[in-house]
VMD Tcl script that draws the C-alpha trace (Angstrom):
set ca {
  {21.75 -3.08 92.47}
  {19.06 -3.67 90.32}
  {19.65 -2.40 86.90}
  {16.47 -3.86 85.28}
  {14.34 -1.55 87.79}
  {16.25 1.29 86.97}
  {16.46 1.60 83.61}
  {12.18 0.33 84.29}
  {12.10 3.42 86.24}
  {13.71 5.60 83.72}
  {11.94 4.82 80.59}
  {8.50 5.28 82.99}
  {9.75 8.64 84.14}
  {10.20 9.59 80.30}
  {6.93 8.97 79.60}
  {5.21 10.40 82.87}
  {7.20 13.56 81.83}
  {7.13 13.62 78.50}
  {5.92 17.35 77.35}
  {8.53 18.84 80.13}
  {11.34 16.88 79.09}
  {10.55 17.71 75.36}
  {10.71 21.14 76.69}
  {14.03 20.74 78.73}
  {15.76 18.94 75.45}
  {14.36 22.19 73.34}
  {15.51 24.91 75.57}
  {18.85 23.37 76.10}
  {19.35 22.69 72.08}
  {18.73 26.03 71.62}
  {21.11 27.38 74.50}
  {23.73 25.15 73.55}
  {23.09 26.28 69.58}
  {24.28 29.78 70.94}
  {26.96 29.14 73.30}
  {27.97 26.69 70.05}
  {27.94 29.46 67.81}
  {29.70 32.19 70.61}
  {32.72 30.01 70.31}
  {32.86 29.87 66.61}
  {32.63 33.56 66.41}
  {35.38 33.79 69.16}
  {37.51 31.46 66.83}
  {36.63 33.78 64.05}
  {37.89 36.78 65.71}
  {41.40 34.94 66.82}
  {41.78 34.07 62.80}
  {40.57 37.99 61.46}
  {43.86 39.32 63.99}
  {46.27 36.30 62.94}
  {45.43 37.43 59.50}
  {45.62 41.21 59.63}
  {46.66 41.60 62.96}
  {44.21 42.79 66.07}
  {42.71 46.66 66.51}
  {46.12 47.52 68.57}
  {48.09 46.80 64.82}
  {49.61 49.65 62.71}
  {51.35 48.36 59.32}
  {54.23 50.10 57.92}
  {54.43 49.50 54.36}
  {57.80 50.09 52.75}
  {59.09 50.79 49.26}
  {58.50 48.60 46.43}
  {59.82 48.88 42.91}
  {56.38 49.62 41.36}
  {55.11 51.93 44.53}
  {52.60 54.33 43.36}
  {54.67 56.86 46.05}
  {56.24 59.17 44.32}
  {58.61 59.63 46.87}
  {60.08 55.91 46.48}
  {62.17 55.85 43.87}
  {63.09 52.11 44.19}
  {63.07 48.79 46.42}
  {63.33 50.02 50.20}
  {67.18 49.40 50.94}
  {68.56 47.25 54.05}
  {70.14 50.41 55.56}
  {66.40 52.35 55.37}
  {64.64 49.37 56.38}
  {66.99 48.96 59.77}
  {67.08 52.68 59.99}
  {63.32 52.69 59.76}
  {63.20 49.60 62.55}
  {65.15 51.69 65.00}
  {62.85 54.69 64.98}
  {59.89 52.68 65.57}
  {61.63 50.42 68.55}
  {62.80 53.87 70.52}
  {59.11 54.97 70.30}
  {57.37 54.29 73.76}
  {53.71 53.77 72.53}
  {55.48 50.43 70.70}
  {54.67 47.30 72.18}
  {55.98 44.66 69.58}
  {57.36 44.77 66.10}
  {56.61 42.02 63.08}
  {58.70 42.20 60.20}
  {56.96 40.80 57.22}
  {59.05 39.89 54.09}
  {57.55 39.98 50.43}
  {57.58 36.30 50.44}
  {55.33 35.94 53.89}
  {53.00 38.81 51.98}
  {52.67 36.86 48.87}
  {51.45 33.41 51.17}
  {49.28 35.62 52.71}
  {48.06 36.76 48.78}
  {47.79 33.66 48.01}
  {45.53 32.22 50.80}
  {43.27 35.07 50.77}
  {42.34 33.94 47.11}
  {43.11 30.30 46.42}
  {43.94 29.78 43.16}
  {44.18 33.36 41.25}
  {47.84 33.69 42.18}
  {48.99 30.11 41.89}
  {51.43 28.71 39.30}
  {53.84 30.29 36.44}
  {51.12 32.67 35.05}
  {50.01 34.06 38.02}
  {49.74 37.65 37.55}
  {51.36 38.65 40.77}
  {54.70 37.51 42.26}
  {56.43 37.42 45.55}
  {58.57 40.23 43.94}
  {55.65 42.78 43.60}
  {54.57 42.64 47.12}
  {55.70 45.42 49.58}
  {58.29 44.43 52.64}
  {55.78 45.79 55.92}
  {56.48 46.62 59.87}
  {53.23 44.95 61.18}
  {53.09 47.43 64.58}
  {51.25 46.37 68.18}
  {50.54 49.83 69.85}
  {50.28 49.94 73.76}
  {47.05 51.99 73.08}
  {45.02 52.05 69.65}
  {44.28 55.56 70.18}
  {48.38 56.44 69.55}
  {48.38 55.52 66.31}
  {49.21 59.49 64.95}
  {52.21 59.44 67.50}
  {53.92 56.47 65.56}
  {52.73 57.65 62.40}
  {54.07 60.88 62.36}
  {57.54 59.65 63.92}
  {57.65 56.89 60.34}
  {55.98 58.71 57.85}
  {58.75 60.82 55.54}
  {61.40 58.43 56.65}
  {63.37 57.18 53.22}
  {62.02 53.52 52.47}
  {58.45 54.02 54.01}
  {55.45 53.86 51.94}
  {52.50 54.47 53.75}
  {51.15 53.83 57.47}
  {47.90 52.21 57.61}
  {45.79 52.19 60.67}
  {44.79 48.53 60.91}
  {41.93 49.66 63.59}
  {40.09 51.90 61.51}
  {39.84 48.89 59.03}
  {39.13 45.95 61.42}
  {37.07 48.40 63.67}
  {33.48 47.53 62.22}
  {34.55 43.67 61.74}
  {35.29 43.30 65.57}
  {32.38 45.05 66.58}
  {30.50 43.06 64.41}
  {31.49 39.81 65.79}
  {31.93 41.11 69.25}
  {27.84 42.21 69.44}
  {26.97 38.63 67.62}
  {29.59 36.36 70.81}
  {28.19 38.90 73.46}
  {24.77 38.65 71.90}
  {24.30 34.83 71.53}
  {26.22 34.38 75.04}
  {23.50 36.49 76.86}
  {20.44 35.15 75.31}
  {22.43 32.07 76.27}
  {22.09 32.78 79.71}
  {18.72 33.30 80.10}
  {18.03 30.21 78.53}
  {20.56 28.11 80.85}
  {18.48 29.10 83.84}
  {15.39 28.24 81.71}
  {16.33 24.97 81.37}
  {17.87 24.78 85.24}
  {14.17 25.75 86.54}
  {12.49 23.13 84.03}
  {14.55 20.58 85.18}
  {14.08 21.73 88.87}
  {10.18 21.40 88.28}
  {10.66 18.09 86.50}
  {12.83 16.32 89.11}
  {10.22 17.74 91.43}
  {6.75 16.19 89.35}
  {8.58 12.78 89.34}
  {9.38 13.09 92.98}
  {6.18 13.72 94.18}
  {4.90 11.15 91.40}
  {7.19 8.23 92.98}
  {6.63 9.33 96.71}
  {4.95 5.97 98.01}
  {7.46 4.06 96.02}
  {10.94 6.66 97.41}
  {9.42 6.03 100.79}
  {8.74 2.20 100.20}
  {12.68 2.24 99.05}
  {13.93 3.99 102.12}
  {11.85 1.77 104.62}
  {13.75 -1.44 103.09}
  {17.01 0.31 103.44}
  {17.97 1.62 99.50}
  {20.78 3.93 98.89}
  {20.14 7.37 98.06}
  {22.24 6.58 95.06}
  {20.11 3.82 94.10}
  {17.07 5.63 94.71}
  {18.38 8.80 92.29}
  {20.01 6.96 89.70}
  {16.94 6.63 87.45}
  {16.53 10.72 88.16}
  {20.25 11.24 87.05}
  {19.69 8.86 83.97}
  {16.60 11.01 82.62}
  {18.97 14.30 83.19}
  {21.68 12.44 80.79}
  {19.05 11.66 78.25}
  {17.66 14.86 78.07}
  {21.44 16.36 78.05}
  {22.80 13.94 75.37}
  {19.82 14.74 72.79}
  {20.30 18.31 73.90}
  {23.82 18.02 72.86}
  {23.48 15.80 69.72}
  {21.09 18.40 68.41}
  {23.02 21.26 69.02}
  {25.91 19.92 67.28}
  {23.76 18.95 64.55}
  {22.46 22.97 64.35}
  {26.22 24.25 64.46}
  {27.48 21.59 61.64}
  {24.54 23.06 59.50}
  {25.70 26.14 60.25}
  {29.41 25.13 59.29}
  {28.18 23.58 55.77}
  {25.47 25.50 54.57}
  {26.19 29.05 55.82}
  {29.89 29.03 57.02}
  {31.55 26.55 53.88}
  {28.54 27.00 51.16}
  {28.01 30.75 51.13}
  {30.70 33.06 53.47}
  {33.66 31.36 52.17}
  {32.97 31.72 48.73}
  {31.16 35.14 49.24}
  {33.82 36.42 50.70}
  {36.90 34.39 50.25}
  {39.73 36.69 51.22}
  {38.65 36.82 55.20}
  {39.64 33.48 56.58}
  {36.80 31.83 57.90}
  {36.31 29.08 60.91}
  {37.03 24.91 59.92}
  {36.58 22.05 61.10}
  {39.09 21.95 64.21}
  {37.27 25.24 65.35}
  {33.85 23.25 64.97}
  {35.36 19.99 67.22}
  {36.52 22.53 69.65}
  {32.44 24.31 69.91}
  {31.36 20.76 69.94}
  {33.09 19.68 72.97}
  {32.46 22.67 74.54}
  {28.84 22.03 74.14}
  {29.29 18.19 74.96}
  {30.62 19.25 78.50}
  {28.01 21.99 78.76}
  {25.30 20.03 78.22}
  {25.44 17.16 80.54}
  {26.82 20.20 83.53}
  {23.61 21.80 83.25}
  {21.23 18.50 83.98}
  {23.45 16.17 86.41}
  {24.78 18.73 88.51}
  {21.10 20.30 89.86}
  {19.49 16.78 89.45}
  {22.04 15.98 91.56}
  {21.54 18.85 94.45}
  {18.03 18.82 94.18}
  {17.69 15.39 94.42}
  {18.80 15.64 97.84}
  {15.84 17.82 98.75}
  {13.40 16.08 96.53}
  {13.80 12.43 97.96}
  {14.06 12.92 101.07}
  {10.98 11.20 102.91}
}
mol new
graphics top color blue
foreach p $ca { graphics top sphere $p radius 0.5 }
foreach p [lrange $ca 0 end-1] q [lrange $ca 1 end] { graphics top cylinder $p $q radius 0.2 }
display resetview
C-alpha cells in the first residue's frame, strides 16, 4: 500500500472540501461542547446527593446540648437514639437508614467551607454538631408518614425534608443535562448529514480516479482510507476543541467563579473533567468513521 498517495489524497481532499469540513469540525465542537458539559452536570448531581443526600432523603436531627428545642433538655442519649432507630426501621415507607455521628457532620462542616472551621480557634467543634438519621424513603411523597411516626420521640430534634430543599437544585441541573443533551442531538445528525454530503462531493470529485483504482484491482480499503483519514481529522479537531471549551468552562466559570461564589455546594474537579473528556474523545471519532465507513460502501462503488 501506498502511503505517500494516501496521505496525497487526504491533504487534497482537505482542501477540495475545505468550507464543509470547517463546517463538520464546527458543528461537532459544538455538539461535543454539550454532551461535554451534560456529563459534568450529571457528575454534579451524583456530588449534590453524596453531599446532602438525593430527593428520596429525610434527615432526622437529634438532640444536641445547645438545641434551640425546647423540648431537648440535653445530648440525645444511646437508649433514645436506638429507641429512635427502631421506630424508623419498622416503618414500611423506609428504604435505608444512615447514621451520621457529630464527627462525620463536622467533616462535612468543614468541607463545605474550607478554612473557617479549621484549627484550635475555630469557632465550631465536632462537639456542637447534632448526631442525624439521614432517611432514603421508598417514595418522596411519604415523607409526613415518617415524620409524624419520629417527631415527639425523646432525643429527636427536628425532621427536615431534604426534597423540598434539593427540589429546585435537581430540577435545575436536570433541565440544563436534558437541555444540552437534546440540542445535542440535533446537532449529531447535523454533523452525520454534513459528513454524508462531504464523503459524497469527494466521491463524485475522485470518480475517474475510484474507477481507474478498481480497474487495476485496489482494495476497497485502500481506495477509502484517505476518506476515513479526513473523518479522523475532522473528529480529532472536533474533539481537541471541545475539550478545550469544557476546560474553560472548568477554570473560568466552574473553579474561578461557582466555587468561590458558592463554596458550600461541592462542585465538579478534575477527575469529573477526564471522565467528560473521554467521553467526548470516543464520541467524536464514532460519529465520523462509523458513517464514512457505511457510506463509503455506497459512495465508491463504480
Amino acid at each position: 500500500m501506498q502511503l505517500r498517495y494516501v496521505f496525497t489524497e487526504l491533504g487534497n481532499g482537505l482542501r477540495r472540501n475545505l468550507s464543509m469540513h470547517i463546517a463538520v469540525i464546527l458543528t461537532l465542537f459544538v455538539s461535543l461542547t454539550l454532551v461535554g458539559l451534560g456529563v459534568l452536570l450529571n457528575q454534579e448531581a451524583g456530588k449534590v446527593s453524596d453531599r446532602w443526600g438525593s430527593q428520596l432523603t429525610v434527615t432526622v436531627y437529634l438532640c444536641s446540648p445547645h438545641d434551640a428545642n425546647p423540648a431537648c433538655t440535653g445530648e440525645v442519649t444511646a437508649a433514645q437514639r436506638t429507641a429512635v432507630q427502631k421506630v424508623i426501621d419498622d416503618n414500611s415507607q423506609v428504604s435505608s437508614t444512615e447514621f451520621i455521628s457529630q464527627q462525620s457532620a463536622f467533616e462535612t462542616l468543614k468541607e463545605q467551607f474550607p478554612g473557617k472551621y479549621d484549627g484550635p480557634n475555630s469557632p465550631i467543634t465536632a462537639a456542637d454538631m447534632p448526631q442525624s438519621i439521614r432517611i432514603t424513603l421508598k417514595d418522596p411523597n411519604q415523607f409526613r408518614d415518617v415524620e409524624s411516626a419520629v417527631v415527639g420521640l425523646d432525643g429527636v430534634s427536628r425532621v427536615q425534608d431534604v426534597h423540598k430543599v434539593l427540589k429546585p437544585i435537581y430540577s435545575t441541573i436536570s433541565r440544563l443535562k436534558w437541555g444540552g443533551f437534546g440540542t445535542a442531538v440535533v446537532l449529531v445528525i447535523a454533523a452525520l448529514m454534513l459528513v454524508a454530503n462531504t464523503i459524497r462531493l469527494a466521491a463524485f470529485a475522485r470518480r475517474r480516479e475510484i474507477g481507474i483504482m478498481r480497474l487495476v484491482g485496489a482494495s476497497t480499503l485502500y481506495i477509502a482510507l484517505p476518506f476515513l483519514l479526513e473523518a479522523l481529522v475532522t473528529a480529532v479537531l472536533g474533539v481537541v476543541l471541545a475539550g478545550a471549551a469544557l476546560w474553560g468552562f472548568m477554570e473560568l466559570v466552574v473553579k474561578r467563579q461557582l466555587s468561590v461564589d458558592l463554596s458550600f455546594i461541592p462542585w465538579v474537579g478534575n477527575h469529573d473533567y477526564l471522565l467528560a473528556l473521554i467521553a467526548v474523545a470516543i464520541l467524536g471519532p464514532v460519529l465520523t468513521l462509523v458513517p464514512t465507513l457505511v457510506l463509503t460502501r455506497k459512495y465508491l462503488k463504480v
